[in-house]
C-alpha positions as a Markdown table, in Angstrom:
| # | Residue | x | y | z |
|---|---|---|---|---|
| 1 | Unk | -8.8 | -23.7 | 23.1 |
| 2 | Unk | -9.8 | -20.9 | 21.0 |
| 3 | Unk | -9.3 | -20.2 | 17.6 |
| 4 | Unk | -7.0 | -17.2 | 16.8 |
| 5 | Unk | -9.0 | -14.0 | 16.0 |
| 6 | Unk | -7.3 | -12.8 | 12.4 |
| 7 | Unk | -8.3 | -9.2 | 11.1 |
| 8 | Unk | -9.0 | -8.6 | 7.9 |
| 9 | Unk | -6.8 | -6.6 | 5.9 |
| 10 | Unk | -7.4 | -2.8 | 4.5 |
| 11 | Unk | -9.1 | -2.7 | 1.6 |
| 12 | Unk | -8.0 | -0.2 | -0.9 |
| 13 | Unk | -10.1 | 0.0 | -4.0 |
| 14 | Unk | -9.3 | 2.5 | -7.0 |
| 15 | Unk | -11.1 | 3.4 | -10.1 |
| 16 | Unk | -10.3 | 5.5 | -12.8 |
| 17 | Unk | -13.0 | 7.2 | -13.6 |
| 18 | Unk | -13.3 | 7.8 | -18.0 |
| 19 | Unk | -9.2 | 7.6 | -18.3 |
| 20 | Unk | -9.6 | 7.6 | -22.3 |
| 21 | Unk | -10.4 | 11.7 | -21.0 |
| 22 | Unk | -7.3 | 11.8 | -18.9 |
| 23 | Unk | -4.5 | 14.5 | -19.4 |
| 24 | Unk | -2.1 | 12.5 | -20.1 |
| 25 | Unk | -2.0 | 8.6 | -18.7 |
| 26 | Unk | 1.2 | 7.9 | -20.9 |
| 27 | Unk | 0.6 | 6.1 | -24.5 |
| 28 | Unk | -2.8 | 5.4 | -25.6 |
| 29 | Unk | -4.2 | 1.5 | -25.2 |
| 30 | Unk | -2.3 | -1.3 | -23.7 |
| 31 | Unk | 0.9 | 1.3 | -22.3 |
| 32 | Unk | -1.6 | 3.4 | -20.7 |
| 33 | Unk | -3.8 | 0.6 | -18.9 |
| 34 | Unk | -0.2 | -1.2 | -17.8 |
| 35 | Unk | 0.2 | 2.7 | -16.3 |
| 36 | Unk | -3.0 | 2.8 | -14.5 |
| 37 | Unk | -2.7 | -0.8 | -13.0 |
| 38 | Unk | 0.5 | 0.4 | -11.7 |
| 39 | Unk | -0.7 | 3.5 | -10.0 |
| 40 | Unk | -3.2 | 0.9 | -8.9 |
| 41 | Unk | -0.7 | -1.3 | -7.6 |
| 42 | Unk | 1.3 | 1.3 | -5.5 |
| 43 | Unk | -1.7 | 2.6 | -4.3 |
| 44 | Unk | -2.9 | -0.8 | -2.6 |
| 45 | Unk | 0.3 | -1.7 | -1.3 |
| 46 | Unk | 0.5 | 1.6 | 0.5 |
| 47 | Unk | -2.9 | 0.7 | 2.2 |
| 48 | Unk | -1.2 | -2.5 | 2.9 |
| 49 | Unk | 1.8 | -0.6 | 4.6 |
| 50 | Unk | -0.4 | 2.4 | 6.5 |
| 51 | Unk | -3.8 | 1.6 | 7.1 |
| 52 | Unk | -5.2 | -0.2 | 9.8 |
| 53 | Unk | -6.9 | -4.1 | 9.4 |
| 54 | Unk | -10.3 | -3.4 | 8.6 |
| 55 | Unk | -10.2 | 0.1 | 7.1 |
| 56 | Unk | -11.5 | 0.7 | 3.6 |
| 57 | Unk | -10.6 | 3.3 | 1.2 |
| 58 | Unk | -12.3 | 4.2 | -2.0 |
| 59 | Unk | -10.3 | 6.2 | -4.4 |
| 60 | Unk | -11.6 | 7.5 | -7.9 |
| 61 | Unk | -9.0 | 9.2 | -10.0 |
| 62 | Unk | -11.1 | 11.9 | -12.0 |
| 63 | Unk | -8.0 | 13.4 | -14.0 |
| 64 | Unk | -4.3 | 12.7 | -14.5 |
| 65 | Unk | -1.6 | 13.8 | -15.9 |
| 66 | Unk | 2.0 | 11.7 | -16.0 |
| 67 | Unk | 5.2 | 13.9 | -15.6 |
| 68 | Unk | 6.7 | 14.8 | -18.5 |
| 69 | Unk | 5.7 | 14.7 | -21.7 |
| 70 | Unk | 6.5 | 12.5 | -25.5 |
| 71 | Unk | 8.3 | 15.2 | -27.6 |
| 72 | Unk | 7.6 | 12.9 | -30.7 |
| 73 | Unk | 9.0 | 15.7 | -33.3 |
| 74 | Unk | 12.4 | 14.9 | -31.6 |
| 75 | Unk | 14.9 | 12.5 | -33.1 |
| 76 | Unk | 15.6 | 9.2 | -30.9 |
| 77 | Unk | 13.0 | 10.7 | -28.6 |
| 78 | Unk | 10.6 | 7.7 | -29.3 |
| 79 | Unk | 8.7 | 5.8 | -26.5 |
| 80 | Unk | 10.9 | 8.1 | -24.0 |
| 81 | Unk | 9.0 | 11.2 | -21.7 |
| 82 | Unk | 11.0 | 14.2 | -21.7 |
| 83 | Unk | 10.9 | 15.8 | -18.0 |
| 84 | Unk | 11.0 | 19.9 | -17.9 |
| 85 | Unk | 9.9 | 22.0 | -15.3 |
| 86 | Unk | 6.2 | 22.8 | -16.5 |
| 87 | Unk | 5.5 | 19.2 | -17.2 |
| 88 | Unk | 5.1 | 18.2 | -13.3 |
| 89 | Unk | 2.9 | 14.9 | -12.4 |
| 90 | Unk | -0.8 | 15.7 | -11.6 |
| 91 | Unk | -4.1 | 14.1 | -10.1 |
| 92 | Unk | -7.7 | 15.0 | -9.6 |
| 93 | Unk | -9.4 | 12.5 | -7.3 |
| 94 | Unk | -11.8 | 11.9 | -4.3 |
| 95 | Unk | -11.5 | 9.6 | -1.4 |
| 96 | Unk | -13.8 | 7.9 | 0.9 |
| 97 | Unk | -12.2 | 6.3 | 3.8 |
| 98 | Unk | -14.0 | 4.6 | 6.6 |
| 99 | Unk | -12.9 | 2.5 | 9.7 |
| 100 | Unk | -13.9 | -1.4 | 10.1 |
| 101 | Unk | -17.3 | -0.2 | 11.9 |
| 102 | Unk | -17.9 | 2.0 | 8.5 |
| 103 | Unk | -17.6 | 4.8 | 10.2 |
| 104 | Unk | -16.5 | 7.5 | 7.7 |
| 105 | Unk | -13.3 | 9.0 | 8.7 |
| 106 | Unk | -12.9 | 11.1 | 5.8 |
| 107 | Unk | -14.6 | 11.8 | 2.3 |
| 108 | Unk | -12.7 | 14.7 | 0.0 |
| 109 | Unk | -12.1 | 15.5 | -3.6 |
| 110 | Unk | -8.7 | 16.8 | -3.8 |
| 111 | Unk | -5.8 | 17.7 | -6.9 |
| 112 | Unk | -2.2 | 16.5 | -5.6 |
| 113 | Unk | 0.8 | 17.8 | -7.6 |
| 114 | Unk | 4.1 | 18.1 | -7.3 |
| 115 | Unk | 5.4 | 21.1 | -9.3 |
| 116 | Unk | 9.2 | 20.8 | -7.6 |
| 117 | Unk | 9.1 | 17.2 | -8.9 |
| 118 | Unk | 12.4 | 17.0 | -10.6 |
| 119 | Unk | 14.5 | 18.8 | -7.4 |
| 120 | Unk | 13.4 | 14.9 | -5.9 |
| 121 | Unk | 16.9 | 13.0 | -5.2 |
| 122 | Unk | 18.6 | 11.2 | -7.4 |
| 123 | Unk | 17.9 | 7.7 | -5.7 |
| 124 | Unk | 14.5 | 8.5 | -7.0 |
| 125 | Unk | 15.5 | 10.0 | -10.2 |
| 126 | Unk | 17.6 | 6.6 | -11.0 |
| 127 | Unk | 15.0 | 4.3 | -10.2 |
| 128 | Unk | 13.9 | 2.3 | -13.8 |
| 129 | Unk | 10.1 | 2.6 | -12.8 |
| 130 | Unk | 9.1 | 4.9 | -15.7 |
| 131 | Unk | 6.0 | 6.7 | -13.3 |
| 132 | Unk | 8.5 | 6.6 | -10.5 |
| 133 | Unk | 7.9 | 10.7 | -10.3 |
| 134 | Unk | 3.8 | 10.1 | -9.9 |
| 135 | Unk | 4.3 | 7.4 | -7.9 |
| 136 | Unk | 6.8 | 9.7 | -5.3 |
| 137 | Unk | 4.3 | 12.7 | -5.4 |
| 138 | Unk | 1.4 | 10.1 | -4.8 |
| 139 | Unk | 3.2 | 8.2 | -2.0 |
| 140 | Unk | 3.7 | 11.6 | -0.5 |
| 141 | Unk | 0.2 | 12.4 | -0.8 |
| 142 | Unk | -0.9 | 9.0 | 0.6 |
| 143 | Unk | 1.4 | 9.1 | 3.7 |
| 144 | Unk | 0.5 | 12.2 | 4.8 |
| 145 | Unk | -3.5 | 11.6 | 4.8 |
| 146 | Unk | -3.3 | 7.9 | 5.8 |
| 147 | Unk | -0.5 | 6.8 | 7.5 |
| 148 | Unk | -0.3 | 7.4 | 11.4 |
| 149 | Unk | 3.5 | 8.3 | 11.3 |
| 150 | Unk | 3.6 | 10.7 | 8.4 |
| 151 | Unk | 0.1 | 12.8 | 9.8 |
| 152 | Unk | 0.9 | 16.1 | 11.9 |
């Protein structure tokens, strides 16, 4: 009897390249890095959910910018991001994504953003993650270049 053949995982790896030159990647030191681990996070649990055992992506975020913005001259306002309609969620990054022979399936550099951001529904407007706007345009993003379902 044979052992059972298990296949390896996806791998989705993600830098952030220079993030101290970001736009805007929320409050500076340790709020910031607990931003970027969770953009990090999402982004590795939607390789987990839509690619294939065996495939590898590479991303490296160049620029970002978080929806909304810290209006600190207002009273109260403090440690809370003010949403308007010119503060949409942006990011500059490449990809390389390959299949479990290392084939390369595709390699692009690529700005997503989501300037209708706040017309999103409110089961995503009341959900407490505080990047839960990035997170939506970046989960769009991901399912429509990765995951078999979402691609036309």
């Amino acid at each position: 009897m044979s052992a059972p053949v298990l296949h390896a995982a996806a791998d989705v790896a993600v830098q952030f390249i220079h993030p101290e030159h970001y736009a805007d990647a929320g409050d500076y030191g340790v709020r910031s890095q607990r931003n970027l681990e969770s953009i990090k996070r999402h982004l590795q649990a939607l390789g987990d959910r839509c690619l294939p055992a065996g495939h590898t992506l590479d991303i490296r975020i160049i620029d970002l910018d978080l929806a909304g913005r810290h209006e600190w001259w207002r009273p109260g306002t403090y440690d809370v991001r003010i949403m308007r309609g010119v503060t949409w969620p942006r990011a500059d990054l490449e990809y390389l994504w390959k299949d479990a022979q290392g084939k390369v399936l595709a390699e692009r550099q690529e700005r997503v953003s989501d300037m209708d951001y706040l017309s999103r529904s409110a089961f995503v407007r009341s959900d407490g993650d505080p990047l839960v706007y990035d997170k939506a345009m970046l989960t769009e993003w991901f399912e429509r270049r990765f995951c078999p379902q979402h691609r036309g």
